[in-house]
C-alpha positions in Angstrom: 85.0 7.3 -16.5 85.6 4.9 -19.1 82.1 2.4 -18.5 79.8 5.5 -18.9 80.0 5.4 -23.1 78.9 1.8 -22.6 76.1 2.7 -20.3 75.0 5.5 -22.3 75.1 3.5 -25.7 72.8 0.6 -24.0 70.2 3.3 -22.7 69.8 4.8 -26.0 69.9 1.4 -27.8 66.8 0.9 -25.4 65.7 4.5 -26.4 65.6 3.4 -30.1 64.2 -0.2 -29.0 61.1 1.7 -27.1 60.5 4.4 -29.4 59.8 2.2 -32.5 56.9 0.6 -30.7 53.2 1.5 -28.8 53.7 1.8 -24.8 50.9 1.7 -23.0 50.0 4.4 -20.1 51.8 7.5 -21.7 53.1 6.6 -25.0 57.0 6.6 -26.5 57.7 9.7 -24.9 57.3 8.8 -21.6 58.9 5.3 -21.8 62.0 7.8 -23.3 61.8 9.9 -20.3 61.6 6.8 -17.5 64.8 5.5 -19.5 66.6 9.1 -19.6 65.8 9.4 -15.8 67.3 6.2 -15.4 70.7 7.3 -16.9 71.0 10.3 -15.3 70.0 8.1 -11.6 73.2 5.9 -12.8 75.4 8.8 -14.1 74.7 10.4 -10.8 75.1 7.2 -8.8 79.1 6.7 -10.4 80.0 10.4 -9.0 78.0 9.5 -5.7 79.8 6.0 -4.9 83.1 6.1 -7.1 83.8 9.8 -7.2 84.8 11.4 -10.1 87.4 8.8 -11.3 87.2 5.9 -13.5 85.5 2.6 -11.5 88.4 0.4 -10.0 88.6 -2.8 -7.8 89.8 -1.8 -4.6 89.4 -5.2 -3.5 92.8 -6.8 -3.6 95.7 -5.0 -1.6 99.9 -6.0 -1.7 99.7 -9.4 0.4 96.2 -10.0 0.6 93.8 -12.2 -1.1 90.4 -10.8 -1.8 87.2 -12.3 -1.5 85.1 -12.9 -5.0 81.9 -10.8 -5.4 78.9 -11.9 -6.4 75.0 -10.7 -7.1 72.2 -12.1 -7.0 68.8 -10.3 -8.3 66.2 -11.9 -5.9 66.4 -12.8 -2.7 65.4 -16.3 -3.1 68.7 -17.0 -5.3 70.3 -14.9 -3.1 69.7 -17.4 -0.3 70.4 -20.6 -2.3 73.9 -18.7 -3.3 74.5 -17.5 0.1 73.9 -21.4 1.1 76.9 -22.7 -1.1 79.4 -19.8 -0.7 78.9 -19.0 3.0 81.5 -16.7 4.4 84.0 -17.5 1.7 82.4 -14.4 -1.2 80.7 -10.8 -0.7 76.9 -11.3 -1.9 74.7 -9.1 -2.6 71.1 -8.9 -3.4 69.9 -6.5 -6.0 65.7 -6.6 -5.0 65.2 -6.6 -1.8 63.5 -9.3 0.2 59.4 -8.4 0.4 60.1 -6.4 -3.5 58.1 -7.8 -6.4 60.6 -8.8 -9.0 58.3 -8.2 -11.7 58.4 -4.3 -11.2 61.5 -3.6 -9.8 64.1 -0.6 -11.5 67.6 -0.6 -11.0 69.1 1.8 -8.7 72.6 3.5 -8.8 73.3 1.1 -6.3 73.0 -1.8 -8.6 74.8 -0.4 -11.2 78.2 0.3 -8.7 77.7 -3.2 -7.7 77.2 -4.8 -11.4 80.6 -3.1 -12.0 82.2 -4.3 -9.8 80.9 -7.8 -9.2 82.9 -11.4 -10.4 79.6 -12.9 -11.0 76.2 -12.2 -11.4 73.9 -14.9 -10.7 70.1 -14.0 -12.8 66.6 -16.3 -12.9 66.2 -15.3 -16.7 63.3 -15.8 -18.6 63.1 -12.3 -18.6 62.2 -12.0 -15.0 64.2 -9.4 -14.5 63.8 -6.9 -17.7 63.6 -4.1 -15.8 67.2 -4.6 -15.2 68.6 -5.6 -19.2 70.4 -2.9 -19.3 72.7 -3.5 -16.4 72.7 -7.5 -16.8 74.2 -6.3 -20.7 77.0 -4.5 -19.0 77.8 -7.9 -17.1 77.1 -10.3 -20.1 81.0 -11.8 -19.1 79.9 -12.4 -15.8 76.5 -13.1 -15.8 74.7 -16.7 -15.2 71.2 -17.7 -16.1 69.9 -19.8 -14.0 67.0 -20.5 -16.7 70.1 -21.9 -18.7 70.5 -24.8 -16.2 71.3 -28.2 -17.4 67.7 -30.7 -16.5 65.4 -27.4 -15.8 62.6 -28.4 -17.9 61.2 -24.9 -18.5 57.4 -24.5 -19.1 55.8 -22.6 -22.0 53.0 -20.6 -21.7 50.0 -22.0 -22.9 51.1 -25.4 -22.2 49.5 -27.9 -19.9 49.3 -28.2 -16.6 49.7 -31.3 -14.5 46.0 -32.7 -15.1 46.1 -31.4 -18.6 44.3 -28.2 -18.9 45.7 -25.2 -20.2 46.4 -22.0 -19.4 43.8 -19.6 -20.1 46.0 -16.4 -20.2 48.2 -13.9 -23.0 51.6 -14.2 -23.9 52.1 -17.9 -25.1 54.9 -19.4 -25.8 57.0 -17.4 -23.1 58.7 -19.0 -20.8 57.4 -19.3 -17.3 60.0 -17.5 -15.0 58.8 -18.9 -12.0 61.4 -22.3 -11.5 61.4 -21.7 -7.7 58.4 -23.0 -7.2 59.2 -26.2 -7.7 62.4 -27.5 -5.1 63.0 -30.2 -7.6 63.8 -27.7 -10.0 65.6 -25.9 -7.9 68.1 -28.5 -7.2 69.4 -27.7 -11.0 70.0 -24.4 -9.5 72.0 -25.6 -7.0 74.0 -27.9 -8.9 74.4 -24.8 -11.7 75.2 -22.5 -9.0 78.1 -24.9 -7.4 79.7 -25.4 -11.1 79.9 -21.7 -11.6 81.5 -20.8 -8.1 83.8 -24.0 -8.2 85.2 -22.5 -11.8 85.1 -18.9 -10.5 87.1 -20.1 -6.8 88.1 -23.1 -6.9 90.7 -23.1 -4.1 87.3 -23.3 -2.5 85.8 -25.9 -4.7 85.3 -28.4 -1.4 83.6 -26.6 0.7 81.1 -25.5 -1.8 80.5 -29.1 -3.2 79.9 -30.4 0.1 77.2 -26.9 1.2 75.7 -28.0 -2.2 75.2 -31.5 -1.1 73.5 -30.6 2.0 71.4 -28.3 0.6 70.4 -31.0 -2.3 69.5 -32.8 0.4 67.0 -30.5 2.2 65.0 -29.9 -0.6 64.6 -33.7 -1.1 63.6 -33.9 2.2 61.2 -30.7 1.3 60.2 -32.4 -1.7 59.1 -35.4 -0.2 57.3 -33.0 2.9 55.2 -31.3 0.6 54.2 -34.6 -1.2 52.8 -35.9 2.4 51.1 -32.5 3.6 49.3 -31.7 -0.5 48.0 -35.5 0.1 45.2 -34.1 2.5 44.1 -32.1 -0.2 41.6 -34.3 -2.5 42.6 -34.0 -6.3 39.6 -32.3 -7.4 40.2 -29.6 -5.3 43.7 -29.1 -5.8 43.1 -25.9 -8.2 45.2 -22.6 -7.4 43.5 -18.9 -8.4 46.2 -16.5 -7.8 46.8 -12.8 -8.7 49.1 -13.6 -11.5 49.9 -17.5 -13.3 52.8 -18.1 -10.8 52.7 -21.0 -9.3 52.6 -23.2 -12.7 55.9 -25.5 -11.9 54.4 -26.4 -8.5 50.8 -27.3 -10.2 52.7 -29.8 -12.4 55.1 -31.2 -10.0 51.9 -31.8 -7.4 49.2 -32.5 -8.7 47.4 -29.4 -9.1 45.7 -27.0 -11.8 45.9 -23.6 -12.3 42.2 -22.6 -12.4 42.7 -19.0 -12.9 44.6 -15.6 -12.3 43.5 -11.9 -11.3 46.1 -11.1 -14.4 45.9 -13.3 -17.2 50.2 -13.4 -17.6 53.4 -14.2 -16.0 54.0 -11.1 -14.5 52.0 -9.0 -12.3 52.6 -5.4 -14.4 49.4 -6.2 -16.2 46.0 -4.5 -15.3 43.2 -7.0 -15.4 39.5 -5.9 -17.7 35.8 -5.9 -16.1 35.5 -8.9 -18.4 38.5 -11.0 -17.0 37.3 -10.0 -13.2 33.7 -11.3 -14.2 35.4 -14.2 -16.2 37.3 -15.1 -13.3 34.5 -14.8 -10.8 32.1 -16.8 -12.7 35.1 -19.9 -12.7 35.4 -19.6 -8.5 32.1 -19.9 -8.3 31.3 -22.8 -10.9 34.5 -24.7 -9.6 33.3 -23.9 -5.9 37.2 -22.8 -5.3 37.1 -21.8 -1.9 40.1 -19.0 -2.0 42.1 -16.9 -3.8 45.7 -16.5 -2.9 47.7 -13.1 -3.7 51.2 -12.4 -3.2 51.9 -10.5 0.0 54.0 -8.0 -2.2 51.1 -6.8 -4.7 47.7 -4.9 -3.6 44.9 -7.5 -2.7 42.1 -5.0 -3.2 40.3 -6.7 -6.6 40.9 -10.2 -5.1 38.9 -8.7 -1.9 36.2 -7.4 -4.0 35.6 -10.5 -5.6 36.4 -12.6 -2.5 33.2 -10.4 -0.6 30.4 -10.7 -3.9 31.3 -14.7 -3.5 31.8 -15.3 0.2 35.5 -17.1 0.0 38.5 -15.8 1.5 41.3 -14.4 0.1 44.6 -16.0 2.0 48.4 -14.5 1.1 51.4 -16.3 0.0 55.0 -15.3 -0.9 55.6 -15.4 -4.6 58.5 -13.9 -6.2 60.4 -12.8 -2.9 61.4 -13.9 0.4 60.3 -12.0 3.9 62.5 -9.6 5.5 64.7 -11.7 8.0 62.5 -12.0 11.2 59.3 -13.1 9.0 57.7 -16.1 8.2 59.7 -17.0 5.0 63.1 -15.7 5.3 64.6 -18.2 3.9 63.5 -20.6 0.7 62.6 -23.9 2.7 60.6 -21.8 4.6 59.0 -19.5 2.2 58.2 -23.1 0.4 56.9 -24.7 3.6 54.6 -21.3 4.6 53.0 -21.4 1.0 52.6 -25.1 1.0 50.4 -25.1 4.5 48.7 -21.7 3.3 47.6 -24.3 0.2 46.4 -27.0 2.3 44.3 -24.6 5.1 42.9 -22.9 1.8 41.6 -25.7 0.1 40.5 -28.5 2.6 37.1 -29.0 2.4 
Protein backbone atom coordinates (compact mmCIF):
# COMPACT_ATOMS: atom_id res chain seq x y z
CA UNK A 1 0.00 0.00 0.00
CA UNK A 2 2.58 2.33 -1.03
CA UNK A 3 0.26 5.96 -0.73
CA UNK A 4 -0.52 5.17 2.98
CA UNK A 5 3.22 6.58 4.26
CA UNK A 6 2.30 9.66 2.35
CA UNK A 7 -1.16 9.89 3.98
CA UNK A 8 0.12 9.23 7.25
CA UNK A 9 3.08 11.72 7.11
CA UNK A 10 0.49 14.64 5.96
CA UNK A 11 -1.98 13.79 8.98
CA UNK A 12 0.75 14.04 11.46
CA UNK A 13 2.32 17.03 9.67
CA UNK A 14 -1.22 18.47 10.44
CA UNK A 15 -0.96 16.83 13.93
CA UNK A 16 2.21 18.94 14.62
CA UNK A 17 0.57 21.98 12.69
CA UNK A 18 -2.66 21.86 15.22
CA UNK A 19 -0.91 20.98 18.26
CA UNK A 20 1.42 24.10 18.37
CA UNK A 21 -1.55 26.33 18.48
CA UNK A 22 -5.06 27.24 20.78
CA UNK A 23 -8.28 25.41 19.15
CA UNK A 24 -11.24 26.50 20.23
CA UNK A 25 -14.17 24.04 21.62
CA UNK A 26 -11.92 21.35 23.15
CA UNK A 27 -8.42 22.30 22.88
CA UNK A 28 -5.20 20.45 21.00
CA UNK A 29 -6.21 17.29 22.06
CA UNK A 30 -9.33 17.04 20.45
CA UNK A 31 -8.31 18.70 17.17
CA UNK A 32 -5.52 15.61 17.45
CA UNK A 33 -8.16 13.11 17.93
CA UNK A 34 -10.73 14.58 14.91
CA UNK A 35 -7.43 14.23 12.72
CA UNK A 36 -6.46 10.61 14.12
CA UNK A 37 -10.10 9.64 13.42
CA UNK A 38 -9.70 10.90 10.11
CA UNK A 39 -6.72 8.62 9.31
CA UNK A 40 -7.95 5.71 10.53
CA UNK A 41 -11.67 6.65 8.37
CA UNK A 42 -9.03 6.76 5.24
CA UNK A 43 -6.87 3.78 6.24
CA UNK A 44 -10.04 1.90 6.65
CA UNK A 45 -11.58 3.33 3.40
CA UNK A 46 -8.20 1.89 1.14
CA UNK A 47 -9.04 -1.81 2.58
CA UNK A 48 -12.91 -1.11 2.09
CA UNK A 49 -12.69 0.14 -1.80
CA UNK A 50 -9.10 -1.14 -2.95
CA UNK A 51 -8.65 -4.27 -0.90
CA UNK A 52 -5.69 -5.04 0.69
CA UNK A 53 -3.33 -4.26 -2.36
CA UNK A 54 -1.50 -1.29 -3.34
CA UNK A 55 -4.08 1.46 -5.27
CA UNK A 56 -3.92 0.87 -9.21
CA UNK A 57 -5.70 2.33 -12.34
CA UNK A 58 -7.98 -0.18 -13.51
CA UNK A 59 -9.04 2.15 -16.03
CA UNK A 60 -7.30 1.36 -19.16
CA UNK A 61 -7.61 -2.39 -20.58
CA UNK A 62 -5.46 -4.06 -23.86
CA UNK A 63 -7.34 -2.20 -26.79
CA UNK A 64 -9.26 0.23 -25.07
CA UNK A 65 -9.04 3.85 -24.44
CA UNK A 66 -10.04 5.02 -21.08
CA UNK A 67 -11.87 7.96 -20.17
CA UNK A 68 -9.90 10.90 -17.96
CA UNK A 69 -11.17 11.32 -14.43
CA UNK A 70 -11.77 14.25 -12.92
CA UNK A 71 -13.13 15.88 -9.31
CA UNK A 72 -14.62 18.59 -8.55
CA UNK A 73 -15.10 19.72 -4.70
CA UNK A 74 -18.48 21.58 -4.98
CA UNK A 75 -21.20 21.03 -6.85
CA UNK A 76 -21.31 24.36 -8.52
CA UNK A 77 -17.74 23.61 -10.24
CA UNK A 78 -18.89 20.45 -10.64
CA UNK A 79 -21.56 21.64 -12.97
CA UNK A 80 -19.53 24.26 -14.86
CA UNK A 81 -16.91 21.15 -15.49
CA UNK A 82 -19.59 18.78 -16.21
CA UNK A 83 -20.73 21.58 -18.88
CA UNK A 84 -17.29 21.54 -20.87
CA UNK A 85 -16.49 17.84 -20.62
CA UNK A 86 -19.95 16.30 -21.14
CA UNK A 87 -19.86 12.56 -21.72
CA UNK A 88 -16.27 12.60 -22.84
CA UNK A 89 -14.59 12.23 -18.69
CA UNK A 90 -15.81 10.49 -15.32
CA UNK A 91 -16.69 13.51 -12.84
CA UNK A 92 -17.16 13.36 -9.65
CA UNK A 93 -18.26 15.67 -6.95
CA UNK A 94 -16.53 15.48 -3.58
CA UNK A 95 -19.55 17.65 -1.38
CA UNK A 96 -22.58 16.94 -2.15
CA UNK A 97 -25.14 19.23 -3.72
CA UNK A 98 -27.35 20.97 -0.58
CA UNK A 99 -23.64 20.40 1.81
CA UNK A 100 -22.13 23.59 3.15
CA UNK A 101 -18.61 23.76 1.81
CA UNK A 102 -17.36 25.49 4.68
CA UNK A 103 -17.78 22.51 7.07
CA UNK A 104 -17.46 19.58 5.07
CA UNK A 105 -14.74 16.46 6.14
CA UNK A 106 -13.35 14.25 3.66
CA UNK A 107 -14.65 10.81 3.56
CA UNK A 108 -12.81 7.49 2.53
CA UNK A 109 -14.70 7.99 -0.45
CA UNK A 110 -12.77 11.09 -1.37
CA UNK A 111 -9.58 9.84 -0.64
CA UNK A 112 -10.19 6.53 -3.28
CA UNK A 113 -11.19 9.01 -5.68
CA UNK A 114 -8.28 11.73 -5.11
CA UNK A 115 -6.03 8.69 -5.94
CA UNK A 116 -7.20 7.81 -8.55
CA UNK A 117 -8.34 10.98 -10.30
CA UNK A 118 -6.33 12.82 -13.59
CA UNK A 119 -7.41 16.15 -12.34
CA UNK A 120 -8.77 17.75 -9.48
CA UNK A 121 -10.50 20.89 -10.12
CA UNK A 122 -10.58 23.13 -6.43
CA UNK A 123 -12.21 26.96 -5.64
CA UNK A 124 -9.13 27.76 -3.40
CA UNK A 125 -8.90 30.45 -1.22
CA UNK A 126 -9.03 28.01 1.37
CA UNK A 127 -12.54 27.14 0.75
CA UNK A 128 -12.01 23.87 1.08
CA UNK A 129 -9.46 23.37 4.24
CA UNK A 130 -11.16 20.76 5.61
CA UNK A 131 -9.88 18.82 2.71
CA UNK A 132 -5.76 20.11 2.62
CA UNK A 133 -4.78 17.06 3.39
CA UNK A 134 -6.20 15.15 0.46
CA UNK A 135 -5.80 18.22 -2.14
CA UNK A 136 -1.74 17.72 -0.83
CA UNK A 137 -1.82 14.21 -2.03
CA UNK A 138 -3.07 15.59 -5.51
CA UNK A 139 -0.76 18.69 -5.65
CA UNK A 140 0.34 17.25 -9.50
CA UNK A 141 -3.13 17.19 -10.46
CA UNK A 142 -4.77 19.73 -8.72
CA UNK A 143 -6.25 23.23 -10.26
CA UNK A 144 -7.14 26.38 -8.37
CA UNK A 145 -9.63 27.95 -9.75
CA UNK A 146 -8.68 31.06 -7.39
CA UNK A 147 -5.41 30.97 -9.60
CA UNK A 148 -7.40 32.03 -12.75
CA UNK A 149 -5.96 34.34 -15.15
CA UNK A 150 -8.49 38.04 -14.94
CA UNK A 151 -10.31 36.72 -11.43
CA UNK A 152 -9.82 39.79 -9.58
CA UNK A 153 -9.99 38.27 -6.09
CA UNK A 154 -11.37 40.43 -3.20
CA UNK A 155 -9.66 40.98 0.18
CA UNK A 156 -11.30 41.08 3.22
CA UNK A 157 -11.75 44.31 4.55
CA UNK A 158 -11.83 45.92 1.37
CA UNK A 159 -14.63 47.89 -0.20
CA UNK A 160 -17.61 47.17 -1.49
CA UNK A 161 -19.15 48.47 -4.66
CA UNK A 162 -20.49 51.84 -3.00
CA UNK A 163 -17.40 52.04 -0.90
CA UNK A 164 -18.02 50.92 2.60
CA UNK A 165 -16.21 48.35 4.21
CA UNK A 166 -16.54 45.31 5.60
CA UNK A 167 -17.23 45.31 9.17
CA UNK A 168 -16.08 41.63 9.96
CA UNK A 169 -12.54 39.57 11.32
CA UNK A 170 -10.04 38.01 9.27
CA UNK A 171 -8.82 40.86 6.83
CA UNK A 172 -6.77 40.49 4.32
CA UNK A 173 -8.10 36.92 3.34
CA UNK A 174 -9.21 36.28 0.31
CA UNK A 175 -12.94 36.07 -0.24
CA UNK A 176 -13.64 32.47 -1.53
CA UNK A 177 -16.84 33.16 -2.87
CA UNK A 178 -16.00 33.95 -6.93
CA UNK A 179 -19.32 32.24 -7.95
CA UNK A 180 -21.27 34.79 -7.12
CA UNK A 181 -20.39 36.87 -9.63
CA UNK A 182 -21.08 35.03 -13.51
CA UNK A 183 -18.55 37.46 -14.76
CA UNK A 184 -16.06 35.96 -12.76
CA UNK A 185 -17.06 32.86 -13.43
CA UNK A 186 -16.39 33.08 -17.07
CA UNK A 187 -12.52 33.01 -15.93
CA UNK A 188 -13.48 29.73 -14.63
CA UNK A 189 -14.65 28.56 -17.63
CA UNK A 190 -12.03 29.65 -19.73
CA UNK A 191 -9.40 28.16 -16.90
CA UNK A 192 -11.29 25.03 -16.80
CA UNK A 193 -11.28 24.58 -20.84
CA UNK A 194 -7.29 25.17 -20.88
CA UNK A 195 -6.72 22.58 -18.26
CA UNK A 196 -9.02 19.76 -19.95
CA UNK A 197 -7.76 20.77 -23.56
CA UNK A 198 -3.96 20.12 -22.12
CA UNK A 199 -5.09 17.09 -20.07
CA UNK A 200 -7.35 15.49 -23.48
CA UNK A 201 -6.81 17.19 -26.15
CA UNK A 202 -7.92 14.64 -28.79
CA UNK A 203 -10.95 16.28 -27.41
CA UNK A 204 -9.78 19.86 -27.43
CA UNK A 205 -12.89 20.79 -29.97
CA UNK A 206 -15.56 19.78 -28.45
CA UNK A 207 -14.62 21.37 -25.19
CA UNK A 208 -13.69 24.83 -26.78
CA UNK A 209 -16.93 24.98 -28.43
CA UNK A 210 -19.21 23.72 -24.78
CA UNK A 211 -16.97 26.52 -23.29
CA UNK A 212 -18.17 29.03 -25.80
CA UNK A 213 -21.74 28.28 -25.21
CA UNK A 214 -21.51 28.34 -21.85
CA UNK A 215 -19.51 31.92 -21.95
CA UNK A 216 -22.31 32.81 -23.69
CA UNK A 217 -25.12 31.99 -21.14
CA UNK A 218 -23.64 33.71 -18.40
CA UNK A 219 -23.40 36.86 -20.55
CA UNK A 220 -26.83 36.50 -21.27
CA UNK A 221 -27.16 35.87 -17.22
CA UNK A 222 -25.09 38.73 -16.70
CA UNK A 223 -26.95 41.05 -18.54
CA UNK A 224 -30.54 39.36 -16.90
CA UNK A 225 -29.58 40.07 -13.59
CA UNK A 226 -28.52 43.74 -14.51
CA UNK A 227 -32.28 44.28 -15.87
CA UNK A 228 -34.20 42.42 -12.96
CA UNK A 229 -31.50 44.33 -9.74
CA UNK A 230 -32.66 47.62 -11.72
CA UNK A 231 -36.11 47.44 -9.80
CA UNK A 232 -34.38 47.58 -6.82
CA UNK A 233 -33.57 51.48 -5.87
CA UNK A 234 -29.84 51.89 -4.87
CA UNK A 235 -30.30 52.81 -1.46
CA UNK A 236 -31.92 49.73 -0.75
CA UNK A 237 -29.73 47.45 -2.46
CA UNK A 238 -27.92 46.34 0.93
CA UNK A 239 -27.56 42.35 1.62
CA UNK A 240 -27.52 41.02 5.54
CA UNK A 241 -26.78 37.47 5.24
CA UNK A 242 -25.66 34.73 7.78
CA UNK A 243 -22.13 34.83 6.75
CA UNK A 244 -20.18 37.85 4.27
CA UNK A 245 -20.89 35.70 1.05
CA UNK A 246 -22.19 37.42 -1.32
CA UNK A 247 -19.26 40.23 -1.57
CA UNK A 248 -18.36 39.66 -5.52
CA UNK A 249 -22.09 40.07 -6.40
CA UNK A 250 -22.35 43.48 -4.17
CA UNK A 251 -19.53 44.89 -6.23
CA UNK A 252 -20.39 43.65 -9.57
CA UNK A 253 -24.21 45.15 -8.95
CA UNK A 254 -24.43 47.67 -7.20
CA UNK A 255 -25.03 46.64 -3.87
CA UNK A 256 -23.50 46.76 -0.09
CA UNK A 257 -23.00 44.33 2.23
CA UNK A 258 -24.72 45.82 5.28
CA UNK A 259 -24.04 43.07 7.69
CA UNK A 260 -23.67 39.26 8.57
CA UNK A 261 -25.02 36.86 11.38
CA UNK A 262 -21.09 35.79 11.46
CA UNK A 263 -18.70 38.45 11.08
CA UNK A 264 -16.30 36.16 8.41
CA UNK A 265 -16.07 34.28 5.23
CA UNK A 266 -17.06 31.11 6.43
CA UNK A 267 -19.95 30.03 8.36
CA UNK A 268 -17.88 27.78 11.17
CA UNK A 269 -17.93 30.87 13.30
CA UNK A 270 -20.29 31.34 16.30
CA UNK A 271 -21.67 34.84 16.40
CA UNK A 272 -21.51 37.01 20.30
CA UNK A 273 -24.66 38.66 22.11
CA UNK A 274 -22.91 41.81 21.12
CA UNK A 275 -22.57 41.17 17.27
CA UNK A 276 -26.50 39.79 17.30
CA UNK A 277 -27.37 43.19 19.07
CA UNK A 278 -24.77 45.07 16.74
CA UNK A 279 -26.39 43.62 13.89
CA UNK A 280 -30.00 44.19 14.94
CA UNK A 281 -29.50 47.66 15.80
CA UNK A 282 -27.97 48.23 11.76
CA UNK A 283 -31.46 46.32 10.28
CA UNK A 284 -33.33 48.46 12.12
CA UNK A 285 -31.42 51.97 11.51
CA UNK A 286 -30.95 51.06 7.77
CA UNK A 287 -34.74 49.89 7.69
CA UNK A 288 -33.42 46.61 5.74
CA UNK A 289 -36.33 44.78 5.24
CA UNK A 290 -34.79 40.92 5.33
CA UNK A 291 -32.24 38.87 6.15
CA UNK A 292 -31.27 36.11 3.82
CA UNK A 293 -29.56 32.72 5.12
CA UNK A 294 -28.26 29.98 3.21
CA UNK A 295 -30.66 27.05 2.93
CA UNK A 296 -27.76 24.70 4.11
CA UNK A 297 -27.02 26.42 7.69
CA UNK A 298 -29.63 26.69 10.73
CA UNK A 299 -31.81 29.96 10.41
CA UNK A 300 -32.77 29.98 14.07
CA UNK A 301 -30.68 33.42 15.25
CA UNK A 302 -31.73 35.09 12.00
CA UNK A 303 -35.51 34.15 13.08
CA UNK A 304 -35.04 35.47 16.50
CA UNK A 305 -33.95 38.62 15.28
CA UNK A 306 -36.18 38.69 12.21
CA UNK A 307 -39.44 38.29 15.01
CA UNK A 308 -37.95 41.26 17.82
CA UNK A 309 -37.86 43.48 14.39
CA UNK A 310 -40.87 42.47 12.30
CA UNK A 311 -38.81 41.64 8.83
CA UNK A 312 -38.66 38.34 7.27
CA UNK A 313 -36.02 36.19 6.89
CA UNK A 314 -35.99 34.77 3.04
CA UNK A 315 -33.40 31.69 2.04
CA UNK A 316 -30.90 31.63 -0.74
CA UNK A 317 -28.36 29.06 -1.98
CA UNK A 318 -24.90 29.98 -1.08
CA UNK A 319 -22.10 27.73 -1.34
CA UNK A 320 -23.99 24.71 -3.01
CA UNK A 321 -26.35 23.79 -5.65
CA UNK A 322 -29.90 21.91 -4.87
CA UNK A 323 -30.26 18.25 -5.21
CA UNK A 324 -31.28 17.72 -8.95
CA UNK A 325 -35.13 18.10 -8.91
CA UNK A 326 -34.82 21.57 -6.83
CA UNK A 327 -34.94 24.99 -7.55
CA UNK A 328 -31.15 25.57 -8.29
CA UNK A 329 -29.81 22.46 -9.67
CA UNK A 330 -27.81 23.87 -11.77
CA UNK A 331 -25.55 27.33 -11.63
CA UNK A 332 -27.75 29.61 -14.05
CA UNK A 333 -30.40 28.62 -11.94
CA UNK A 334 -29.12 28.71 -8.54
CA UNK A 335 -27.92 32.47 -9.80
CA UNK A 336 -31.39 33.29 -11.25
CA UNK A 337 -33.31 31.86 -7.87
CA UNK A 338 -30.96 34.05 -5.59
CA UNK A 339 -31.24 37.00 -7.92
CA UNK A 340 -35.32 37.13 -7.67
CA UNK A 341 -35.12 36.06 -3.83
CA UNK A 342 -33.01 39.64 -3.80
CA UNK A 343 -35.44 41.66 -5.67
CA UNK A 344 -38.84 40.18 -3.77
CA UNK A 345 -36.73 40.84 -0.47
CA UNK A 346 -35.90 44.28 -0.96
CA UNK A 347 -38.61 46.10 -3.11
CA UNK A 348 -40.10 48.57 -1.17
Amino acid sequence: MRRLPQLSELIMHDIRIIDDRPVSNGGPMRAVRHWLSLGLSVVLGVFIFCGCGPVQSDRVREGEESKKRIIATTSLIGDLVGRIVGDTAELSVLIPPGTDPHGYHFSPRDFVLITKADLVFLNGAELESQLNVLIRMARDRARLLSDAKGLEPLRMGGACGNGHHHHHHHHGAMDPHFWTDPHRVKAWVRYIEQEVRAADPDHGPLYERNAKALLKELEDLDRWIEERVSRIPVEDRILVTDHYVFGYFARRYGFREGGALVRGLSTLSQPSARDLAELATLLDAEGVPAIFVGVDVSGELAERIAEDLGIRVIRVYTGALSPPGGPAPDYIAYMRYNVNAFVEGLIP
